[in-house]
C-alpha positions as CSV (number, residue, x, y, z in Angstrom):
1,X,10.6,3.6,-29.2
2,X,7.5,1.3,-29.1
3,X,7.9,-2.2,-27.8
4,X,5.1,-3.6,-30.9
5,X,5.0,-2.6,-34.0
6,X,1.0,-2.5,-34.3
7,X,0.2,0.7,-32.3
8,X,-3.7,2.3,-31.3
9,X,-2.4,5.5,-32.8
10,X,0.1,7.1,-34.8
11,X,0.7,10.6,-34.2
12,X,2.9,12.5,-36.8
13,X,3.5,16.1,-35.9
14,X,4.7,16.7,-31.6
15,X,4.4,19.9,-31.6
16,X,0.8,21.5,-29.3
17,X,-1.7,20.3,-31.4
18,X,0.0,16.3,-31.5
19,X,0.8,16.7,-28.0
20,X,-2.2,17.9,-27.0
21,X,-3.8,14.3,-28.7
22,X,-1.4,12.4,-27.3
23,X,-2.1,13.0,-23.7
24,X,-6.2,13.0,-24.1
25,X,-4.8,9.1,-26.1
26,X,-2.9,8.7,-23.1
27,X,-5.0,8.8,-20.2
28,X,-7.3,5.9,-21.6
29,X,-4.7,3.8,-22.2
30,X,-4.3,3.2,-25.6
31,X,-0.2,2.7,-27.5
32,X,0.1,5.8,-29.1
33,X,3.9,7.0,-31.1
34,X,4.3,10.4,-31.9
35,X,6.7,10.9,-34.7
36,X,8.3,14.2,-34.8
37,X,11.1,16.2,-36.2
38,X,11.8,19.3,-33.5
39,X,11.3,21.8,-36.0
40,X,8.0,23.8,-35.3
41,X,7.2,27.0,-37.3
42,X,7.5,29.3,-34.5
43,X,10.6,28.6,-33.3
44,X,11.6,32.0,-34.0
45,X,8.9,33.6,-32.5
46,X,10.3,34.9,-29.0
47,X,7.1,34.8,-26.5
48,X,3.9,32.9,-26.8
49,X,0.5,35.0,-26.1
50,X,-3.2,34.5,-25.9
51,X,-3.2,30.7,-23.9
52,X,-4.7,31.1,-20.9
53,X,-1.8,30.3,-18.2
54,X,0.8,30.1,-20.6
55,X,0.6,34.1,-21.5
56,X,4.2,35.6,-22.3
57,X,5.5,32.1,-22.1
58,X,8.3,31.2,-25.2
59,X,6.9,28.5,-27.1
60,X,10.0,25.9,-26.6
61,X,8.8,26.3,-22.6
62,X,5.3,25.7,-23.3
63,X,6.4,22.6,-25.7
64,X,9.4,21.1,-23.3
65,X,6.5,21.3,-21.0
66,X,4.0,19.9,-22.6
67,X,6.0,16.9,-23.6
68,X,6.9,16.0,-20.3
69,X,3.9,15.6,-18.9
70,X,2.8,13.6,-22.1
71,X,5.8,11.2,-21.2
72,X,4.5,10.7,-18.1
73,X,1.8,8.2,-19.2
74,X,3.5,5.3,-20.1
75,X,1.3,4.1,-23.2
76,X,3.0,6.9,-25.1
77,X,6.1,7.0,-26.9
78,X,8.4,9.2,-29.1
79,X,10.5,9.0,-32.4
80,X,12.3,11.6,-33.1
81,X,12.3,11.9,-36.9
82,X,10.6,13.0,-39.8
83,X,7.9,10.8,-41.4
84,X,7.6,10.9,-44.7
85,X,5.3,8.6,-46.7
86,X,2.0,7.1,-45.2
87,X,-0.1,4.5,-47.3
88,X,-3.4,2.6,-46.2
89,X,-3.3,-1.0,-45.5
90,X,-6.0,-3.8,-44.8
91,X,-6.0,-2.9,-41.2
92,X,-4.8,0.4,-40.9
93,X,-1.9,2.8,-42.0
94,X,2.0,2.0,-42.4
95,X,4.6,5.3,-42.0
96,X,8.2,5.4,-42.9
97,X,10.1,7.7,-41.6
98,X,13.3,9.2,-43.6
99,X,15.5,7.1,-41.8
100,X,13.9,4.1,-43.3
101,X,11.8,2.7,-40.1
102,X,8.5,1.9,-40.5
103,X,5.6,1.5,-38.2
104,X,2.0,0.3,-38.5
105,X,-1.5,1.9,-36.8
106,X,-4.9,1.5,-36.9
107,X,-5.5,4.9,-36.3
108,X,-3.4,8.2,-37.8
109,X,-3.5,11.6,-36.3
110,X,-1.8,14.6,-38.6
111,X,-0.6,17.2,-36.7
112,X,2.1,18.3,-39.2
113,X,1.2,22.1,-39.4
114,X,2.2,24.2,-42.5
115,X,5.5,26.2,-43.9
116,X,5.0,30.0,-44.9
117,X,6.4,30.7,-48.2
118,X,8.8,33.8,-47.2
119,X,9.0,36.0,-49.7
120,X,12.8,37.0,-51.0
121,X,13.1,40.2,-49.5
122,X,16.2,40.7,-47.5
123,X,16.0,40.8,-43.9
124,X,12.4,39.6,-43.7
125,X,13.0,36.0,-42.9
126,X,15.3,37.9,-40.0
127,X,12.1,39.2,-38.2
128,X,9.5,36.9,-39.3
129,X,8.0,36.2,-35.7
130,X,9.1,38.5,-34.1
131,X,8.0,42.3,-35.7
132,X,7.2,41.0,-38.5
133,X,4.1,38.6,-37.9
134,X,1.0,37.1,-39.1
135,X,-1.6,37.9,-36.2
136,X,-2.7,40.5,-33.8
137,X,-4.4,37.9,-31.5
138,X,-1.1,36.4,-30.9
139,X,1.3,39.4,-31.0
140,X,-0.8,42.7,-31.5
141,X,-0.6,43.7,-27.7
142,X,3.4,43.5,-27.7
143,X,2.6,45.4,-30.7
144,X,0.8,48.4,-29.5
145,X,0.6,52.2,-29.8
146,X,4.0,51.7,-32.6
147,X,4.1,53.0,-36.7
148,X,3.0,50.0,-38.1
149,X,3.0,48.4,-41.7
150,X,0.7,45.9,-43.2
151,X,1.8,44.2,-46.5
152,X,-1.5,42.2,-48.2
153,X,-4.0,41.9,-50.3
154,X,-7.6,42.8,-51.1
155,X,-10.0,41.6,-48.5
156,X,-7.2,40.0,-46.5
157,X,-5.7,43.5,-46.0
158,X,-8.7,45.4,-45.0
159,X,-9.5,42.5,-42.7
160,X,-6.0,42.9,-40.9
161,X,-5.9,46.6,-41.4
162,X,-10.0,46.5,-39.3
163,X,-7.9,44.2,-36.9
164,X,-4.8,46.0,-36.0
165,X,-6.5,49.3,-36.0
166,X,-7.5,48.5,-32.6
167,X,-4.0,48.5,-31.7
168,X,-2.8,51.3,-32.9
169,X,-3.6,54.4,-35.2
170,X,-0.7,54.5,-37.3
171,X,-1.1,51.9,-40.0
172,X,0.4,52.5,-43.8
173,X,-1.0,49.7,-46.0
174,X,1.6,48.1,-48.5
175,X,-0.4,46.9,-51.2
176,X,-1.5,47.5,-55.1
177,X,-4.3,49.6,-55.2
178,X,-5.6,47.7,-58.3
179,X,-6.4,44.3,-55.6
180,X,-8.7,47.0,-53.7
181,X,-12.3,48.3,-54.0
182,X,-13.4,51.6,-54.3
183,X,-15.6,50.7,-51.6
184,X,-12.3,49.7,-50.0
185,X,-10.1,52.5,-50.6
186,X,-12.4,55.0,-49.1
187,X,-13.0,52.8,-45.8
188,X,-9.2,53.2,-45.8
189,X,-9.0,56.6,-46.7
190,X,-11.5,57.2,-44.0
191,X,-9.4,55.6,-41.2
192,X,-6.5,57.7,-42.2
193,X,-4.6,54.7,-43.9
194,X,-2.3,55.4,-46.6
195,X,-1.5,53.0,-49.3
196,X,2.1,52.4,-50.7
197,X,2.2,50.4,-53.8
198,X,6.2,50.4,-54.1
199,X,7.9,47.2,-54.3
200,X,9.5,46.1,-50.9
201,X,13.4,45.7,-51.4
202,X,14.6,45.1,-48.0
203,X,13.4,45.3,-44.6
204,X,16.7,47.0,-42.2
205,X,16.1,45.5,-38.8
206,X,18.2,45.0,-35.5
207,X,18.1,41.6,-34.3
208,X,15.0,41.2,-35.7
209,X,13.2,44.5,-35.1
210,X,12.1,46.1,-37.3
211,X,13.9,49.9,-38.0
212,X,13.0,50.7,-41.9
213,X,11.2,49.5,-45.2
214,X,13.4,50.0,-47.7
215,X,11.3,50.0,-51.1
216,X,12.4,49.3,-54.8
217,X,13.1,53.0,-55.5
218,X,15.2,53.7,-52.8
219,X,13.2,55.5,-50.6
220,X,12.4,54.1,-47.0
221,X,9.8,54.5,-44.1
222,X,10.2,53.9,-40.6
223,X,8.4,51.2,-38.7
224,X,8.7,49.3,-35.8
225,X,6.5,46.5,-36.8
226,X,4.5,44.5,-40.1
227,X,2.2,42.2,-40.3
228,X,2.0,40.1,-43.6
229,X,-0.3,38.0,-44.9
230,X,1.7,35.3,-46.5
231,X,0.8,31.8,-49.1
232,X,1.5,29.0,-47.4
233,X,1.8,24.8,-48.2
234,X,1.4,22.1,-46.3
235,X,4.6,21.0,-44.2
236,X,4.1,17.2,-45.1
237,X,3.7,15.9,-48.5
238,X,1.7,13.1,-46.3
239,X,-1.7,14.2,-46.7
240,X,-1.8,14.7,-50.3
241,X,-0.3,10.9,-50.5
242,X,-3.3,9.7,-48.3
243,X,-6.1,11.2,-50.5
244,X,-7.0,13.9,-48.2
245,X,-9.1,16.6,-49.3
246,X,-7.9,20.3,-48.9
247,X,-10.1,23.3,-49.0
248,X,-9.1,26.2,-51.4
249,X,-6.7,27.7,-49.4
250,X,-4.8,24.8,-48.8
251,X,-6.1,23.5,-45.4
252,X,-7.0,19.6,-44.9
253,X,-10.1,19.4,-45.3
254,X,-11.8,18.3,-41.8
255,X,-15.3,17.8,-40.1
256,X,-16.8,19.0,-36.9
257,X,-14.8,16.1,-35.3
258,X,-11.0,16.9,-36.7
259,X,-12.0,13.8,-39.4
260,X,-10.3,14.2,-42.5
261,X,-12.0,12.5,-46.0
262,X,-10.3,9.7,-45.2
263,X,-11.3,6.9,-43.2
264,X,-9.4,6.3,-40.0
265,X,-7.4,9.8,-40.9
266,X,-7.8,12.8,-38.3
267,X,-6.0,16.6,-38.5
268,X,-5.6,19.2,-35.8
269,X,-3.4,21.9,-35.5
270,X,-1.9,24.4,-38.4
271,X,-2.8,22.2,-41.2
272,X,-6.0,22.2,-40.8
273,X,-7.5,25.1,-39.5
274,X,-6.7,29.5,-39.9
275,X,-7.1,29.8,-36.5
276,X,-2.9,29.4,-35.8
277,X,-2.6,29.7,-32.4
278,X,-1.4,27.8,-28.9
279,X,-5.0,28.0,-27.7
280,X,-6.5,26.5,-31.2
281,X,-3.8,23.7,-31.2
282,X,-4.2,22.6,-28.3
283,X,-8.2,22.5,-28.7
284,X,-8.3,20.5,-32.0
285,X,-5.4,18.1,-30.8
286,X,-8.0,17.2,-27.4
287,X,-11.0,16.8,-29.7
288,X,-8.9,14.9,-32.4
289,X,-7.6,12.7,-29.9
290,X,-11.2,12.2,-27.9
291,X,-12.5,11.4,-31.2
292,X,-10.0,8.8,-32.4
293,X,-10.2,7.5,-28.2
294,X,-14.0,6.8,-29.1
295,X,-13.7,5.2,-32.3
296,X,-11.1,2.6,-30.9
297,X,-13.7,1.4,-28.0
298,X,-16.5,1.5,-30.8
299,X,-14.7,-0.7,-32.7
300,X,-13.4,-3.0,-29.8
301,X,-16.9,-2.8,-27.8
């Protein structure tokens, strides 16, 4: 808990991408609070990949980690909570947190990453993470050489189908034909990947692997793994109270620099980028915080 009330830096997301802010905030010094509520969005997700000397890692390790070296540099605190409102004031920004404590900063960093919208299809939320998943760069290689499903979209699908194709060579797309090209259809059709446009009913797994799709009438296919594309939203309503500007699939909208549209307000991490990995969270949290480090010694100067 901070000793003042007026902090350098607010930080509301801990999680890699806050984290990874907090500690390049840190090491110059300035009174930074991260508030944050312990719930990440891949908590389910068994092993960590693609983060150079982290590889194979699970991702509570890499964040229990990560947070204790952050709490090593003494200008850095923690509240464990959930923040939810944020408004601009002469000086800076106020945020409450849903136990009712307030805190004020002249600088705010979002690092509040976003929520998948599951669909309702029994025993996906079971797997989602871990065979069911969202990215071949962060869980393709574990994924290799098995039958493998992809459920999405249009361009989205061919885009993961190109992707995962270099993982393995069984691939069964589960899509409507009508959100496809003809153009599309035969680059499919040319890589030896079916289409299913069957309504998913249920997805039988063991402990979260994947065994059978199960579709609407009745029938089922054997995989061992799916990747879906899915919607998402932003995980805090904070943003949009702010003013920020999103992009039109939902991101906060930032610059080169991890600047949002409003002044004094930085993003990194989830929220704010398509790139959702360790490796990219980390990144965007180091520049975000660099950035914000700057523009405190500008001002002060």
């Amino acid at each position: 808990m901070p000793e003042q009330r007026k902090l350098d830096v607010i930080i509301v997301g801990g999680s890699y991408a806050g984290l990874s802010a907090a500690m390049a905030l840190g090491r110059s010094l300035k009174n930074v609070l991260i508030i944050d509520s312990g719930l990440p969005c891949n908590r389910q997700t068994p092993h960590s990949h693609n983060f150079i000397t982290q590889d194979g890692e699970t991702p509570a390790a890499i964040a229990t980690k990560a947070r204790e070296q952050v709490s090593a540099y003494k200008t850095v605190s923690f509240v464990n909570g959930l923040a939810t409102a944020a408004r601009k004031n002469d000086d800076g920004f106020t945020v409450t947190t849903q136990s009712g404590q307030e805190f004020e900063t002249k600088k705010l960093i979002l690092a509040t990453g976003i929520k998948d919208l599951v669909p309702p299809i029994k025993g996906f939320s079971e797997c989602w993470g871990i065979t069911v998943v969202h990215c071949p760069y962060c869980h393709g290689y574990e994924l290799r050489g098995v039958k493998t499903a992809i459920m999405a979209k249009g361009d989205k699908a061919v885009h993961l189908a190109s992707l995962v194709s270099n993982l393995t060579n069984d691939i069964t797309l589960l899509t409507s034909k009508s959100t496809l090209t003809h153009e599309q259809l035969d680059k499919l059709h040319a890589h030896n990947i079916p289409v299913i446009e069957t309504e998913i009913s249920e997805i039988e797994h063991d402990g979260g692997h994947v065994r059978n799709v199960v579709f609407a009438d009745g029938s089922k296919v054997a995989f061992e793994a799916l990747y879906a594309a899915l919607p998402f939203e932003q995980h805090s309503d904070i943003p949009r109270q702010l003013g920020c500007e999103f992009t039109e699939v939902g991101h906060i909208k930032v610059d080169e620099f991890q600047k949002t549209s409003v002044d004094g307000v930085y993003a990194c991490g989830d929220n704010s980028s398509a790139m959702r990995s360790v490796a990219s969270a980390v990144y965007s949290g180091n520049l975000a915080g660099a950035v914000v480090n700057r523009e405190l010694t500008e001002e002060r100067f």
